[in-house]
Structure formats: structure tokens, C-alpha cells
C-alpha positions in Angstrom: -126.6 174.6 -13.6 -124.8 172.2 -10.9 -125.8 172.7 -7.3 -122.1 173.8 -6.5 -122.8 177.4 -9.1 -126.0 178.6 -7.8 -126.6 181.3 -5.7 -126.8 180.4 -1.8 -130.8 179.9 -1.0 -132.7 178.0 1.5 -132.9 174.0 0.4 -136.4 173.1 0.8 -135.7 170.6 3.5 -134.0 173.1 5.6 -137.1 172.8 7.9 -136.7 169.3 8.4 -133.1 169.0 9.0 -132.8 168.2 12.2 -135.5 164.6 11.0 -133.2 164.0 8.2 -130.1 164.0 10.3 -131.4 162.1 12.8 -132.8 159.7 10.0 -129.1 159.5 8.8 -127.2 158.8 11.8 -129.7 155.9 12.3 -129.1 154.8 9.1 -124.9 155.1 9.8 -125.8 152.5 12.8 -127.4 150.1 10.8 -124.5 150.2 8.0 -122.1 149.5 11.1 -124.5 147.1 12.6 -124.6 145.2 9.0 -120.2 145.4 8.9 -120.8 143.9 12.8 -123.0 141.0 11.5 -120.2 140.4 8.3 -117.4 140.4 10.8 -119.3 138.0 13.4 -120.0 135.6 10.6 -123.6 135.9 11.3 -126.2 134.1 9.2 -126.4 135.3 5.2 -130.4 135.7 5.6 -129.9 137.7 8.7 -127.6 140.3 6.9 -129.6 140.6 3.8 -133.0 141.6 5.6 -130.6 144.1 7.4 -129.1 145.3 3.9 -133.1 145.3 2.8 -133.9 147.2 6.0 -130.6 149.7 4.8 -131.9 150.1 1.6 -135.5 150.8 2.7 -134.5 153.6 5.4 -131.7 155.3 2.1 -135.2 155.5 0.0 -137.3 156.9 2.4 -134.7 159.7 2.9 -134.1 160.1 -1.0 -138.1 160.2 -1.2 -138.4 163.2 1.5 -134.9 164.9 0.0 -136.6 164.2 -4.2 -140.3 165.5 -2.5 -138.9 168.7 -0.6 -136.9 169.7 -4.1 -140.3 169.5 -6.4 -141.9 171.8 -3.6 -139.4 174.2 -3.2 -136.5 175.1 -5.9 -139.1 173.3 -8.9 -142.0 175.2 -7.9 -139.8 178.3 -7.2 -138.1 178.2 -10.8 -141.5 177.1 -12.6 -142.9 179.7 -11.4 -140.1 182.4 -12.4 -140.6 180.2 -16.1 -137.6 180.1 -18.7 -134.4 178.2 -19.0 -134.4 178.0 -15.2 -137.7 176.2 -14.9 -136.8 174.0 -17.9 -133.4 173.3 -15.7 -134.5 172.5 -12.5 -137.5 170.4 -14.4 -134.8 168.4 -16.0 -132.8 167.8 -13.1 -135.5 166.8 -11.0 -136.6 164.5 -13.8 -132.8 162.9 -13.8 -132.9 162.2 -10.2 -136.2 160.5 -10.2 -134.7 158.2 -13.0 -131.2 157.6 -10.4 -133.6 156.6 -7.9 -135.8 154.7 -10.0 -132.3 152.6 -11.5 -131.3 151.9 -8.1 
């Protein structure tokens, strides 16, 4: 079941919001930041440790976003057991293997 058919519930990082958007708009300033440095002709090792320091900041996020999914909607459909569990088991399990790719 795709995110976009489920019934409306609470994300698990609902509580942390407010980090996580404050995590991305940082993140937004660094991307711009990185197109500055491009555009400036600034050094090629300067703009890779910025891309490296991009790229770090995008897997701490996707870390906290994969971490607050396994405690909440896992745990929550484990717990209810059936074609649910085995569901949200699987997608977790796909995610990890995105990140773990990238």
C-alpha cells in the first residue's frame, strides 16, 4: 500500500517537525551556496567538500525520517500482525536498500 492510499494518521516524526524543517531549509542554503560556488568558478575541491557536506546533512535527515518510520508506523502494524505488518516490514526494508544504494 503506497503512502498516497492510507488512511490519514500521525507520521512518526510529526514531533520533530519543526528540527526536520529547520534541518531542510539549511540544507536548501547549502544547495544554493554550492550553485554560488559553480557560478563564481570557485575551486573544484572547495565545491566537492561542500557537495560531501550536502550529502552528509541529506543522510542524517533520511536516518531520523527511516528511524522515526521503524518506531512508529513498523512497530504500529507489527504489532496489529498480518499483511500490514508484512507491508510496512517490506517497505521499510526497500528504503533502507534506497539509502544504502545511494
Amino acid at each position: 500500500m503506497s503512502a498516497t492510499n492510507e488512511a490519514p494518521h500521525e507520521h512518526g516524526y510529526i514531533s520533530d517537525k519543526a528540527n526536520y524543517l529547520k534541518r531542510m531549509g539549511r540544507i536548501e542554503g547549502q544547495a544554493r551556496g554550492i550553485s554560488r560556488m559553480i557560478d563564481d568558478e570557485k575551486y573544484c575541491i572547495d565545491i566537492l567538500t561542500q557537495i560531501s557536506a550536502l550529502t552528509r546533512a541529506l543522510q542524517v535527515v533520511a536516518v531520523g525520517l527511516l528511524d522515526d518510520h521503524l518506531k512508529t508506523c513498523v512497530l504500529d502494524a507489527a504489532k496489529l500482525g498480518g499483511d500490514d505488518a508484512e507491508a510496512k516490514i517490506q517497505e521499510a526494508t526497500d528504503a533502507i536498500t534506497r539509502l544504502v544504494r545511494s
